[in-house]
C-alpha positions in Angstrom: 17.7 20.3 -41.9 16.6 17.1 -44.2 14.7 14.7 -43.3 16.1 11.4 -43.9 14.6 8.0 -43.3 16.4 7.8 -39.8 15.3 10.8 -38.5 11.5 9.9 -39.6 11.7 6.6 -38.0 13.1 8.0 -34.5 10.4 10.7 -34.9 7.6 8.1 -35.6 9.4 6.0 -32.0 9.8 8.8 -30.1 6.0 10.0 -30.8 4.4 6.0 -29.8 6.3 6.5 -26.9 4.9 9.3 -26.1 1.5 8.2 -26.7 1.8 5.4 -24.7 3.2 7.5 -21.8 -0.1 9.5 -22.0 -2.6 6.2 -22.0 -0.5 5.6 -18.8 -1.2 8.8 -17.3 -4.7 8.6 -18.2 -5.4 5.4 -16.6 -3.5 6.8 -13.4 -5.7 9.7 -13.4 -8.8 7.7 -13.9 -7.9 5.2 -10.9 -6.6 8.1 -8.9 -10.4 9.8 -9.1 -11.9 6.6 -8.4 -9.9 6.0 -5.0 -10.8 10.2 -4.2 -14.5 9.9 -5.0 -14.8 6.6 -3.0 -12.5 8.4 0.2 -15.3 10.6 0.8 -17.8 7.6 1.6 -15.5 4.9 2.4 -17.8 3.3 5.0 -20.7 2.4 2.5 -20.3 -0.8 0.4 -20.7 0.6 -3.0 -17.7 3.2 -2.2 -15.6 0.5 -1.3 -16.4 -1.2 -4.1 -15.2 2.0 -6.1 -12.2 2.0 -4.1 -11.1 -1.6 -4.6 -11.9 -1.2 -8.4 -9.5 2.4 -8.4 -6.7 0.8 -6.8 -7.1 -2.1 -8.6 -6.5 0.0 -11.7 -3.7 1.7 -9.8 -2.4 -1.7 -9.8 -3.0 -2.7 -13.2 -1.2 0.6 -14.7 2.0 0.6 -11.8 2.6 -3.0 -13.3 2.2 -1.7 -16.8 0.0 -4.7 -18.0 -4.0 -5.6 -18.9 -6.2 -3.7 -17.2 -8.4 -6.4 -17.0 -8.3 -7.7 -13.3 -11.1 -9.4 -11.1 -11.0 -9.0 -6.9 -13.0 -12.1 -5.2 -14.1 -12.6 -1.5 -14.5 -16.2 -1.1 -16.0 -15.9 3.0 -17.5 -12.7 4.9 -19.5 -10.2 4.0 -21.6 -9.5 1.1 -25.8 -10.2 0.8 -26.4 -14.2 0.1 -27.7 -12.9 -3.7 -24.2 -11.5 -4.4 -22.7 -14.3 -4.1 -22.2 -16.7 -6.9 -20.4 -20.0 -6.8 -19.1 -19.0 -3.8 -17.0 -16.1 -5.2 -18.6 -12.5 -4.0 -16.8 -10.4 -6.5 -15.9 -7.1 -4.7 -13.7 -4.9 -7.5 -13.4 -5.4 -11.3 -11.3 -3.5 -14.0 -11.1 -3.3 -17.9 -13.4 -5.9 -19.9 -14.9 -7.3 -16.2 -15.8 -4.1 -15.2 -19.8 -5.1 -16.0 -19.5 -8.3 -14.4 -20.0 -7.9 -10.7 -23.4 -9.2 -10.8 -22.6 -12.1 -12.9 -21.4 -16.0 -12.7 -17.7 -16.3 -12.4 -18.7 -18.9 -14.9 -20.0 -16.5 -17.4 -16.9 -14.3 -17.2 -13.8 -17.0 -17.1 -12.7 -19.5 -18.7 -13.8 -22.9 -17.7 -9.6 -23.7 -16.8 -9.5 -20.7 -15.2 -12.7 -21.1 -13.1 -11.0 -24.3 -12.5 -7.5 -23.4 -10.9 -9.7 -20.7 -8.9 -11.2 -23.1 -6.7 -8.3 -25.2 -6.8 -6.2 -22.1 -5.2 -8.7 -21.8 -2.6 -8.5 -25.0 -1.3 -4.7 -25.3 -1.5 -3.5 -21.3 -0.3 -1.7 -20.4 -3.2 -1.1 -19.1 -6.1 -1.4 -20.0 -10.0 0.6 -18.4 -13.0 0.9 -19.6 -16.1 2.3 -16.5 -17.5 -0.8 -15.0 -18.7 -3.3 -15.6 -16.0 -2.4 -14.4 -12.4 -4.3 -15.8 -9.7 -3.5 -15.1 -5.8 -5.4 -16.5 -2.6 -5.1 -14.4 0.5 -6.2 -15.0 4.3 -6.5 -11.9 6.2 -6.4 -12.2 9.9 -10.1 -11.9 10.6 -10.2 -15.2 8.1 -11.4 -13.5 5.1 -10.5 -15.4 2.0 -9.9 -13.3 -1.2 -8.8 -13.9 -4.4 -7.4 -11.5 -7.3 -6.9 -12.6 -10.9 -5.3 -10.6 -13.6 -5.8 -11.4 -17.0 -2.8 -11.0 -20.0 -0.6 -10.2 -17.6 3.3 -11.6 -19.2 6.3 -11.8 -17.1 5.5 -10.9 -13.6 8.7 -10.1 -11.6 9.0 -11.6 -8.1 8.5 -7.7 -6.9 5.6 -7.5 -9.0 4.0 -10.7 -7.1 5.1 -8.9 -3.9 2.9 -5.6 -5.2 0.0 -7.7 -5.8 0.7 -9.6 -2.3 0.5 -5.7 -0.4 -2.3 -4.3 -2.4 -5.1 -7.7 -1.5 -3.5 -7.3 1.7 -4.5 -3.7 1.7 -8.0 -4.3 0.3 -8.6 -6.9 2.3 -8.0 -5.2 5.7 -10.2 -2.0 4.5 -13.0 -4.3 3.5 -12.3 -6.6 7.1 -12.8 -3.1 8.9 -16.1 -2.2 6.7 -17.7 -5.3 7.7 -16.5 -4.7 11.5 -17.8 -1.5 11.8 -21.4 -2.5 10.5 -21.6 -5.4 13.4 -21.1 -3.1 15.5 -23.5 -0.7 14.2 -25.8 -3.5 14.7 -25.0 -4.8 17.4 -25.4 -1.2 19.3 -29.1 -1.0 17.4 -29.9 -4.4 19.5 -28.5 -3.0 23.1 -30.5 0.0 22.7 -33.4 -1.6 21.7 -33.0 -3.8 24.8 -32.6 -1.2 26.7 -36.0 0.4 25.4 -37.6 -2.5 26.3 -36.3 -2.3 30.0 -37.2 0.9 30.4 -40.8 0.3 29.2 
């Protein structure tokens, strides 16, 4: 057969398509591994950290946008020198994924940063069809936060995704945080009960 200029070009298609079907697959596999490696260890904080961050990029590749996405905790749990502004990043994808230890500051944009603390005062959500922003209350009253970065025409079911994964998150890192009290707080009854004894 001869190649004309129409075959060529539906070659040349059908091959990006392709392509892009493979990055797909590869950032599934990559967030898959993350969410296996952390399963093992799911009770200590930097495997949950690892977990967030592979679901996250779950997330980011089921939706088919950016990969760069940010998870916040804005109350409970997290050391006082994780915390910055008041945001204790827990999870971060893409371009953010360096940027755990630093300033929200240093890693948004100052309107961003802006409509961030405006979302956590009012319980809502902020889209200006590039930034995605949702706040989230969890029954034990932890606050969190996730923000997506180029993400462009978000269905309603997509907001709904999002909505179910911080709800997911959350409630993991709500049962992390439960488990340690009460780690600690059977270290203190049986050091009480030493001290009885004695």
């Amino acid at each position: 057969t001869e190649l004309t200029s129409q075959k060529l070009f539906t070659t040349v298609i059908s091959a990006l398509r392709s392509y892009q079907d493979i990055i797909t697959i590869e950032k599934n596999k990559i967030g898959l591994k993350n969410i296996i490696d952390a399963s093992a260890k799911i009770f200590e904080i930097q495997s949950m950290r690892k977990f967030a961050s592979g679901v996250l990029t779950q997330l980011t590749s089921i939706l088919n946008i950016n990969k760069d996405a940010l998870y916040f905790r804005l109350s409970g749990g997290g050391n006082a020198d994780e915390k910055k502004d008041g945001f204790y990043i827990l999870a971060a994808t893409g371009n953010f994924e360096n940027s755990i230890s630093k300033k929200i500051d240093e890693i948004l944009s100052e309107n961003i940063c802006k409509e961030l603390r405006n979302i956590g005062e009012k319980n809502s959500y902020f889209y200006d069809g590039k930034h995605y922003l949702k706040y989230i209350v969890t029954k034990n009253k932890t606050e969190n936060i996730i923000y997506l970065d180029d993400c462009n025409n978000l269905s309603e079911i997509d907001k709904e995704l999002i909505d179910i994964f911080c709800m997911n998150v959350s409630i993991a890192f709500d049962n992390l945080y439960l488990n340690k009290e009460l780690e600690e707080a059977q270290k203190e009854l049986i050091y009480t009960l030493g001290e009885v004894v004695e």
